[in-house]
C-alpha positions in Angstrom: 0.0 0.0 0.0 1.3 3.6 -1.3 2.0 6.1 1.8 -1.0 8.4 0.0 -3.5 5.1 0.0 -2.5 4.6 3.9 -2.8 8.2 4.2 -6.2 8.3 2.9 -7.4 5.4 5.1 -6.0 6.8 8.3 -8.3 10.0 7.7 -11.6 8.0 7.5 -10.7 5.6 10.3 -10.5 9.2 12.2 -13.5 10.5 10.4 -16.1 7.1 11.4 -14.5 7.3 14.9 -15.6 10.9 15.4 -19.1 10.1 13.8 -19.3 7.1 15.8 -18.3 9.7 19.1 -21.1 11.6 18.1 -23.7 9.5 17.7 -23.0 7.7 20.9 -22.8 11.0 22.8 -25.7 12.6 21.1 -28.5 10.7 23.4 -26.8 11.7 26.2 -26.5 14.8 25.5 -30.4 14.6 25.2 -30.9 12.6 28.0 -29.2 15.5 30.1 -31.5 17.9 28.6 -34.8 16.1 29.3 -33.6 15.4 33.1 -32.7 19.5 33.4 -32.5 20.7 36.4 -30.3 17.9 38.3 -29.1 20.3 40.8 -29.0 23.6 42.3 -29.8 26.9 39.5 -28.1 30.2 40.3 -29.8 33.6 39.9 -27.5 36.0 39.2 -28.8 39.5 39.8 -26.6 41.9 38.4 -27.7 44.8 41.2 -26.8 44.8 45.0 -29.6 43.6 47.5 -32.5 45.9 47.6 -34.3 47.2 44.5 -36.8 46.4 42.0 -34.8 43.6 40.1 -33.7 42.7 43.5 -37.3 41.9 44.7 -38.6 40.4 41.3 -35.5 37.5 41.3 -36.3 36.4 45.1 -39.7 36.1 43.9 -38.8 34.2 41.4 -36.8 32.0 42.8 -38.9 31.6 45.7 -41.4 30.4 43.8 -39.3 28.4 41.1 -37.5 25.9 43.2 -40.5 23.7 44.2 -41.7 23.3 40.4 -38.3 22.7 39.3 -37.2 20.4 42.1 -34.2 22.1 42.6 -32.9 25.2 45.0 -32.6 28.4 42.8 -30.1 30.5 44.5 -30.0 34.3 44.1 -26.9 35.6 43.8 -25.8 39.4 43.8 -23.3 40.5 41.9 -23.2 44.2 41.4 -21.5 46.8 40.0 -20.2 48.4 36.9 -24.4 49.7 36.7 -25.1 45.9 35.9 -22.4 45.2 33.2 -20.6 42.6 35.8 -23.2 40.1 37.1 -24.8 40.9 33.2 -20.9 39.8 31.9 -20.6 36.6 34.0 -24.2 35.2 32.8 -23.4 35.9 29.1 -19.8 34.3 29.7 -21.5 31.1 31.6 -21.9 28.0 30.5 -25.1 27.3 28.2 -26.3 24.2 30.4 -29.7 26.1 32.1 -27.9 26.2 35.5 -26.9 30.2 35.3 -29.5 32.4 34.5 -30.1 36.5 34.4 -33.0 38.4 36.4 -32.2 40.7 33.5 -34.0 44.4 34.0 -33.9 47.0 31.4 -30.9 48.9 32.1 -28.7 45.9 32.1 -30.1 44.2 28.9 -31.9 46.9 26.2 -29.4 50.1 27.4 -25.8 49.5 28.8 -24.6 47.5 25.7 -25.3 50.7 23.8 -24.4 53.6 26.5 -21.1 51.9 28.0 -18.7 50.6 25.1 -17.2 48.5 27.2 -20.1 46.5 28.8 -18.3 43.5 27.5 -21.6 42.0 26.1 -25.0 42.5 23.9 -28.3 40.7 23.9 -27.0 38.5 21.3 -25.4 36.8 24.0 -28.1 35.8 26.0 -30.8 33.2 25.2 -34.7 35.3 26.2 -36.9 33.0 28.6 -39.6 35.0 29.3 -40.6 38.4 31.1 -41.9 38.8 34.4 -43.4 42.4 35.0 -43.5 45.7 33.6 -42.7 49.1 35.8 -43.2 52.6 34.0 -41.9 55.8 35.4 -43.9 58.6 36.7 -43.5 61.8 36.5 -44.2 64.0 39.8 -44.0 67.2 40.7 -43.9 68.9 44.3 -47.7 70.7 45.0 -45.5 74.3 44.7 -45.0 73.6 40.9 -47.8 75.1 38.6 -48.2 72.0 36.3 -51.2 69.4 36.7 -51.0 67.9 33.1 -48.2 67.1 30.4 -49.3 69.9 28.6 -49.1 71.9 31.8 -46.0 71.1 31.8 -44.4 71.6 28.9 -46.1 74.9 28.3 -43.9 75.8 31.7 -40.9 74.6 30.0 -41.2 76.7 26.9 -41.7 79.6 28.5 -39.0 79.2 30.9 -36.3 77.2 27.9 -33.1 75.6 29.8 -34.8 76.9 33.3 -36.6 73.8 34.8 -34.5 71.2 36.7 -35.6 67.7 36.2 -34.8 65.1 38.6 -34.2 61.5 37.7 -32.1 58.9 39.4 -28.4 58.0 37.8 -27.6 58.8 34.5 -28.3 56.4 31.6 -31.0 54.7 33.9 -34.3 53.8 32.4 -36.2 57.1 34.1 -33.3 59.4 33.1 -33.6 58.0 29.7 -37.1 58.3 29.7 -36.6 62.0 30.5 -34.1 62.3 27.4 -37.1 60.7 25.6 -39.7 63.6 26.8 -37.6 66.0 26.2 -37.0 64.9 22.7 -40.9 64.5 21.8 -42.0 67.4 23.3 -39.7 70.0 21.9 -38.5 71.3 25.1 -35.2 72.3 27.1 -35.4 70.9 30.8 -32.2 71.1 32.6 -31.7 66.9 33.9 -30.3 66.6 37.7 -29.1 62.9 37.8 -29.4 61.1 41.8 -27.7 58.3 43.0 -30.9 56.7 43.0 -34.7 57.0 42.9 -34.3 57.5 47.2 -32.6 60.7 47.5 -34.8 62.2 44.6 -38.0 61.3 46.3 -36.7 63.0 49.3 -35.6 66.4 47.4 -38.6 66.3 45.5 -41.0 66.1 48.7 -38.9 68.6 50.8 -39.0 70.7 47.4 -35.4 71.4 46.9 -36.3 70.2 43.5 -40.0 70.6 41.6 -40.1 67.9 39.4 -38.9 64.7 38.7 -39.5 61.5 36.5 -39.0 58.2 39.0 -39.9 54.9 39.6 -42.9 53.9 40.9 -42.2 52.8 44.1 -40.4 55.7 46.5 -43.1 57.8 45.2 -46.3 56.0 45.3 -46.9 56.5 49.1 -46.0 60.2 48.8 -48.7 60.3 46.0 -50.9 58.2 48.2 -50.4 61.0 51.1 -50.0 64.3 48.8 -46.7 65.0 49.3 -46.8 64.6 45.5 -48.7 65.1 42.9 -49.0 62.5 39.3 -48.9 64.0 36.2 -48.5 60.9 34.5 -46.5 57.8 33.5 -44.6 56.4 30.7 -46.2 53.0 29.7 -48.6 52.5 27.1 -52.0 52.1 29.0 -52.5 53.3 32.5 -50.7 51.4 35.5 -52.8 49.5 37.8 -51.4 50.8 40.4 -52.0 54.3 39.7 -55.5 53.7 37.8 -56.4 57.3 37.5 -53.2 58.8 36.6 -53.0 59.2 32.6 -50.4 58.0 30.4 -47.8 60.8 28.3 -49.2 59.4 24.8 -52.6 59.9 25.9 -51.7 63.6 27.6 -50.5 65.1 24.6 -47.5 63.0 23.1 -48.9 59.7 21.1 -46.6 57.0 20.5 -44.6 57.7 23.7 -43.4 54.9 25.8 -40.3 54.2 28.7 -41.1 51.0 30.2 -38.8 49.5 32.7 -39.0 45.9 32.3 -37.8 42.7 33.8 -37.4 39.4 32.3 -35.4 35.9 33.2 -32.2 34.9 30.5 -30.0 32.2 30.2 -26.9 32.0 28.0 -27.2 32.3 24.6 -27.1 28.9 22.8 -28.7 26.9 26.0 -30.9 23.9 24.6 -33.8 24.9 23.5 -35.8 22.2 25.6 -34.5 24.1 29.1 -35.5 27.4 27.6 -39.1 26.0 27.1 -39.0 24.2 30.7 -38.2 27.3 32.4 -40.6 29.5 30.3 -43.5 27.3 31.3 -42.7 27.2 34.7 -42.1 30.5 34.9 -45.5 31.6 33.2 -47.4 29.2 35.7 -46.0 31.4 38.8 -46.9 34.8 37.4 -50.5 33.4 37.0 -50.9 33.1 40.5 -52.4 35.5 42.5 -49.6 35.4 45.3 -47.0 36.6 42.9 -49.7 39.4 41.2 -49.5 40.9 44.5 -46.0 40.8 45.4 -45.2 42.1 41.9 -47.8 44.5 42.2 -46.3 45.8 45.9 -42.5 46.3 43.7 -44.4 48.9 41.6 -44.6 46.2 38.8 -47.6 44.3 36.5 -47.2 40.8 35.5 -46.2 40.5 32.0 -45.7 36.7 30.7 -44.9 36.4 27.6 -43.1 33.3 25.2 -39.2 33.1 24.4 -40.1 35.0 21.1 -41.9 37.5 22.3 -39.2 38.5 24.5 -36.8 38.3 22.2 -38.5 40.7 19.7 -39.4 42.9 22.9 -35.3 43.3 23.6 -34.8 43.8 19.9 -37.4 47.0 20.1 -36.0 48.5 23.1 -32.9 48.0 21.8 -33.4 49.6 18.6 -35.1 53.1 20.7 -32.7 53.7 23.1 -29.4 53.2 21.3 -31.0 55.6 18.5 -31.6 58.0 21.6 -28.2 57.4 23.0 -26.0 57.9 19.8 -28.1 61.2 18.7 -27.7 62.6 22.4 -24.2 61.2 22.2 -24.7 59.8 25.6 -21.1 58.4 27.5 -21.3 56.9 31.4 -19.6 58.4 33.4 
């Protein structure tokens, strides 16, 4: 036999053995998948303890680890506004056994406002979303504005002259603010916080008049007068504040600045966990328990499938880093 004849056999002894590798491997591979989980899951939230995303991942995995037979484990990992614990899940192995409590800043925003996130949704596999949250936008009972066109009627008469609270920079409610400014012609002068905390303070001791926040810090000083609703950023009206109109319906149609918060695994994780978790995670945001704990965060359920979520990043996506590039937006 030639060297070039052995040469040729020795190749597809090598190629049979790796197809004969595969095939044997291939069911149990499978067989792995179908018995998913087969011990503990961790929940990485990308934020410190405390805080909307906070509150929506214990819930989760509260309420996940009986249905699932396994203990999901939350576990914090903050910093770099979300980019690190958001890092480590996209860098994780695809097996089901790391997963996101993803909110909207750390998914649909950073990637675009901080070039060196590190990461995009591409890497991330969608399971499903969990609740909605929009901002509000208050103002302290001193300021002369009851509506959106109130409002903006004050800001063109007084251009550059009107501080506008929001929490940090680049955060869903500051970007929402970008987005009002943008749609309703005006010049507001933005005052970022450390957090939607020390602006609900300011606002209700009046060192500042208005402000666009989360729902949470200012729904009892709403309840109690401290502050008054001029309306919030979702689509339809919030069940939590029923009689408080949204901005498309006050004056600016088409406006929305939803904070949102959803549950992601790896990109490329087997397409039989993705549906497991997405079914199971459905089934606890249909009961009533979990309504009302989401409810109490400022949030609404919002189940959805893996595709729906997925097209739902790809839209936020697409309007905030249009927002962020025209505005030139940088972290600081």
């Amino acid at each position: 036999m030639s060297d070039l004849t052995a040469g040729m056999a020795h190749r597809r002894s090598l190629a049979t053995a790796v197809l004969l590798t595969a095939a044997i491997c291939a069911p149990a591979m499978y067989a792995r998948a179908d018995e998913y989980p087969n011990h503990a899951i961790t929940l990485v939230v990308p934020y410190p303890p405390g805080g909307g995303v906070d509150a929506m991942a214990r819930l989760v995995a509260s309420k996940l680890s009986a249905p699932l037979g396994q203990q999901v484990i939350v576990d914090n990992r903050g910093g770099g506004g979300g980019n690190i614990g958001a890092r480590a899940v996209a860098k994780a192995a695809p097996d089901g056994y790391t997963l996101l409590l993803g909110g909207a800043g750390s998914i649909t925003i950073n990637p675009s406002l901080d070039p060196n996130a590190g990461y995009s949704a591409k890497d991330f596999a969608p399971i499903g979303l969990i609740a909605s949250m929009p901002v509000v936008i208050t103002v302290h009972p001193a300021v002369a504005a009851h509506s959106v066109p109130d409002l903006i009627a004050l800001a063109k008469e007084r251009p550059g002259k009107l501080d506008v609270g929001t929490p940090n920079r680049g955060s869903g409610a500051y970007l929402a603010a970008e987005l009002f400014k943008t749609m309703a012609g005006v010049e507001l002068t933005l005052v970022p916080y450390k957090g939607a905390a020390p602006l609900t303070n300011d606002l209700v001791a009046g060192h500042i008049g208005i402000g666009f926040n989360t729902v949470p810090p200012a729904l009892g000083n709403i309840q109690s007068g401290n502050l008054r609703p001029i309306a919030v950023t979702s689509a339809t009206r919030t069940s939590l504040l029923p009689d408080v109109p949204t901005v498309a319906e006050s004056g600016l149609p088409g406006f929305e600045a939803m904070l949102h918060f959803g549950l992601l695994a790896p990109a490329a994780t087997p397409r039989s966990v993705i549906d497991r978790l997405n079914g199971e995670l459905n089934a606890l945001l249909a009961l009533e328990e979990a309504k009302k704990r989401i409810a109490a965060d400022g949030g609404d359920p919002f189940a959805s499938t893996p595709a729906e979520y997925e097209a739902y990043i790809a839209r936020e996506t697409l309007k905030w880093s249009a927002l962020i590039r025209r505005l030139d937006l940088k972290v600081d």
